[in-house]
Each structure stands twice: as structure tokens, then as C-alpha cells.
C-alpha positions, 0 to 999 in steps of 0.5 A: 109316811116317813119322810123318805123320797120315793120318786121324783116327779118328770112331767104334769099335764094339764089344761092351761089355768088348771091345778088338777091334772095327771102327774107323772114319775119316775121311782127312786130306784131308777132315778139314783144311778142317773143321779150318780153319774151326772155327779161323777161328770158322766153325761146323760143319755137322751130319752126314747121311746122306740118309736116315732110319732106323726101328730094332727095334720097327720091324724086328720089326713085319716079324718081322726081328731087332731088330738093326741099322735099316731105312731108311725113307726117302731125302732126295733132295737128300742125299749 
């Protein structure tokens, strides 16, 4: 309401042609650190999730709709 950057989009999905879907973002507050040291000449850690996905070959060997994925297996050490 004032102006001020809350948070930077990642990521829409969306069905092709569409201007409406669902949005994702992440809070400035998680952002600034990672902005900072990409501009201090740091690298970025790749992203992770702590798991592994197998996507619709796999679903349908279970006879489940090829949409979405099936989580296969956690990292333990993962977030």
C-alpha cells in the first residue's frame, strides 16, 4: 500500500494461453541475504527440496493419472 517491495515473484503456473493461474513468491526478507551476496561476487546455492520425484511413467506403472509426481525418496539431511 505504500510502494514498498514485499517479496519477488519465482514462478506461475499455468494452462498455456491462460493469464490466470497460481502464483508463486518468495518474502523479501528471504530474498535480501541472497541479493547481497550474489552483489558481494558470492555464488548461489542451488535450490532443494530434500526429495526426489519420479513423474508419469512412474504414476502410471501404479495406474495413477500421469499428472503431477511421486515422491520416491526424502534426503534426510534435506529442509
Amino acid at each position: 500500500s505504500k510502494g514498498k517491495l514485499i517479496g519477488l515473484n519465482t514462478a506461475v503456473v499455468q494452462k498455456a494461453g491462460a493469464f490466470a493461474g497460481i502464483g508463486f513468491a518468495i518474502p523479501l526478507s528471504v530474498a535480501a541475504p541472497v541479493v547481497d551476496r550474489l552483489a558481494s561476487g558470492a555464488t548461489a546455492m542451488p535450490a532443494s527440496l530434500g526429495a526426489t520425484f519420479d513423474g508419469a511413467k512412474t504414476l502410471g506403472a501404479f495406474g495413477l493419472p500421469p499428472e503431477g509426481a511421486l515422491v520416491s525418496s526424502v534426503d534426510a539431511t534435506g529442509p
